[in-house]
C-alpha positions in Angstrom: 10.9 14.8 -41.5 8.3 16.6 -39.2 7.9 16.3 -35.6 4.8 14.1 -35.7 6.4 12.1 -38.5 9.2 11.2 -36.2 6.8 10.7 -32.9 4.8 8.1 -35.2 7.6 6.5 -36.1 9.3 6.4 -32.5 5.8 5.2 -31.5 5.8 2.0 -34.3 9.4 0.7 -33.0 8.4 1.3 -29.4 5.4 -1.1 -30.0 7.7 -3.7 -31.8 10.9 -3.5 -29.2 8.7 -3.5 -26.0 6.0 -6.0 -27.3 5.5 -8.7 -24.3 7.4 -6.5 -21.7 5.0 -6.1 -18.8 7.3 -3.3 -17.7 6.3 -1.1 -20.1 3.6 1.0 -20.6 1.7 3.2 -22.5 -0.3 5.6 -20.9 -0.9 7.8 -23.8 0.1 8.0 -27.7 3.0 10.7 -25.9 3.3 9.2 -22.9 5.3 5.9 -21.5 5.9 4.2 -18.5 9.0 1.8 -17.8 9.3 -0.1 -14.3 13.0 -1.1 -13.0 12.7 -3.6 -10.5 9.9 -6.1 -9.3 6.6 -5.3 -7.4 7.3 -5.2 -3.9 11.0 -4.2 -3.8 11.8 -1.7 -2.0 14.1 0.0 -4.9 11.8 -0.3 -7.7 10.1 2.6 -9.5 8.5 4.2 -12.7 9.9 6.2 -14.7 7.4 7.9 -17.0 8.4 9.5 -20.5 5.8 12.1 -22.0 6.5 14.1 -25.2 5.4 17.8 -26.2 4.3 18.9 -29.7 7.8 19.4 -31.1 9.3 16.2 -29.8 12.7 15.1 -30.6 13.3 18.8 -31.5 12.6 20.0 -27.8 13.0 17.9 -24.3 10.6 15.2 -23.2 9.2 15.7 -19.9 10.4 13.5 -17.1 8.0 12.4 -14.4 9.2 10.3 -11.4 6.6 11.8 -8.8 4.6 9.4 -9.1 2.2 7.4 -6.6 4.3 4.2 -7.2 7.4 6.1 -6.1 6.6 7.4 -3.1 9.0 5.2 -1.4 11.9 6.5 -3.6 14.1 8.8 -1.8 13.7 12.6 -3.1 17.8 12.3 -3.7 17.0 8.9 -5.6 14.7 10.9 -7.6 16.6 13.6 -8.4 19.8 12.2 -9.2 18.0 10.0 -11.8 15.9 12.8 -13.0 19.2 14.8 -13.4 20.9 11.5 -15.0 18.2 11.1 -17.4 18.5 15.2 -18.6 21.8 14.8 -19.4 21.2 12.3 -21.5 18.7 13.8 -23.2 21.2 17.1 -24.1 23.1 14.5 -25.7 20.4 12.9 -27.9 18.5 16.1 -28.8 16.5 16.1 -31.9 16.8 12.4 -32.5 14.1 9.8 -31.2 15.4 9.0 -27.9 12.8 7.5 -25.2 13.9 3.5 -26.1 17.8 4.8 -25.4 16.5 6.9 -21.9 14.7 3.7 -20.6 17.7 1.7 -21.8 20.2 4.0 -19.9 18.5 4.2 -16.7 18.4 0.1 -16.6 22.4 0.4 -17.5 23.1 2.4 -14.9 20.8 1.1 -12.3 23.1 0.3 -9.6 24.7 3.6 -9.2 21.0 5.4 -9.3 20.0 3.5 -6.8 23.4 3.9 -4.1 21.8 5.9 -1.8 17.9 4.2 -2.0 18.0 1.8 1.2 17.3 -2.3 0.1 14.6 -2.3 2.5 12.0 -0.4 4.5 13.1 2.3 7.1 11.7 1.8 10.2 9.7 4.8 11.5 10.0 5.6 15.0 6.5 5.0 15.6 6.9 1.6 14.7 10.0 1.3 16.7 7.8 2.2 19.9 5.2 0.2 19.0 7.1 -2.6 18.9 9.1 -2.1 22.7 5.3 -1.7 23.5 4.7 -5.0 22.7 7.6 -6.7 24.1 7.2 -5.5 27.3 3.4 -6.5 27.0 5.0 -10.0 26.5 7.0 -10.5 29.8 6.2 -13.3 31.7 5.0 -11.5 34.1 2.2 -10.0 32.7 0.7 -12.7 31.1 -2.8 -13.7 31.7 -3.8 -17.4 32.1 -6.0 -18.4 29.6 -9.5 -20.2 30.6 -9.9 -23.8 29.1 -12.7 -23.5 26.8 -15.4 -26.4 26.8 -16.7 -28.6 24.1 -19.8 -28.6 23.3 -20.7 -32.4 25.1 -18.4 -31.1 28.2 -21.1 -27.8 28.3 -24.3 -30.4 27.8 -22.8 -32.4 30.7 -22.5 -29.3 33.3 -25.7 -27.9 32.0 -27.8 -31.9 32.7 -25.1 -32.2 36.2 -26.3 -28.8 37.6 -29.0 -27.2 36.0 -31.2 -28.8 33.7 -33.1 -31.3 36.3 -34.5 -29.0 38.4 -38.2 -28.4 39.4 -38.4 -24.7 39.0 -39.6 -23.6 35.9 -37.7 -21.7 32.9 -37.6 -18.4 33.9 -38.0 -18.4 37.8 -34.8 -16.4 38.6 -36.3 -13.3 35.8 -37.1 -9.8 37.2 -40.9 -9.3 36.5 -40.4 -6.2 34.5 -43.5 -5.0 33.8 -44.1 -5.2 37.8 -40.8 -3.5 37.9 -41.0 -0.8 35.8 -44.4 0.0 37.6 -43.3 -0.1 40.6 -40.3 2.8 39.9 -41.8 4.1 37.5 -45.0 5.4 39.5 -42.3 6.7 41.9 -40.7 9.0 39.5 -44.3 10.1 38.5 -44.5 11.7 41.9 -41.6 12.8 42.6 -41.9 14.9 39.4 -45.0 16.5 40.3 
């Protein structure tokens, strides 16, 4: 049996194992993605699967640089990389990507040892974060003004301002009057 005889038959029992799996993928006829672990977890990651021309007869390619990964330790990476290579010595010229996603998910827990559960915390954030509890100190903290209603406002404006004789407008600057007056100044001192 040929090479492509072997990826198009891979390809058909691929389709019928993984059906309804949202963790796999396929990003090409030659090339599949498998997720371990759920969206948001801090040890979750891809795994992506692409085959050459003589595939089973030669290595697939193994891709973990990827953008969803980038919180995977380069160790993490490596060791499941290297994990995954060794498998694939063993399996050589035989269709093999449903047993490489299969062995990865076996051995999951000991991939993942040295891949912390959550975040690190970046210094930056560390500082940012003494910043703000000292901001927080009793000390420092600013009374804040009551803020009015709406009636309370209409009955400060009718108390104090709004039956008064002088017209809208009287305490204004006459700008135009302004402005000439200044700006005739400027004119001569220009000159």
């Amino acid at each position: 049996m040929s090479c492509q005889e072997q990826q198009e038959e891979e390809l058909e029992v691929l389709h019928s194992i993984y059906d309804g799996d949202g963790k796999f993928k396929q990003i090409s006829p030659t090339c599949f993605q498998y997720k371990y672990g759920e969206d948001g977890d801090h040890q979750a990651f891809l795994v992506e699967i692409s085959w050459g021309d003589s595939y089973p007869e030669e290595a697939p390619n193994v891709n973990l640089d990827l953008f969803y990964n980038k919180h995977i330790l380069d160790g993490v990476k490596e060791k499941v990389r290297s994990g995954i290579l060794e498998e694939v010595e063993n399996l050589l010229s035989s269709p093999m990507t449903f047993s490489l996603f299969e062995w990865v998910k076996d051995n999951l827990a000991s991939l993942l040892e040295e891949q912390p559960e959550s975040a690190p915390v970046n210094q930056a954030e560390s500082r940012s974060d003494t910043i703000l509890a000292e901001d927080n100190s009793p000390e420092k903290k600013r009374e804040k003004k009551e803020q009015m209603t709406k009636a309370q406002k209409r009955k400060y404006f009718d108390k104090y301002g709004a039956n008064t004789d002088r017209p809208r407008g009287w305490d204004w600057v006459d700008v135009v009057k302004h402005l000439s007056q200044t700006g005739g100044q400027q004119q001569k001192n220009d000159s």
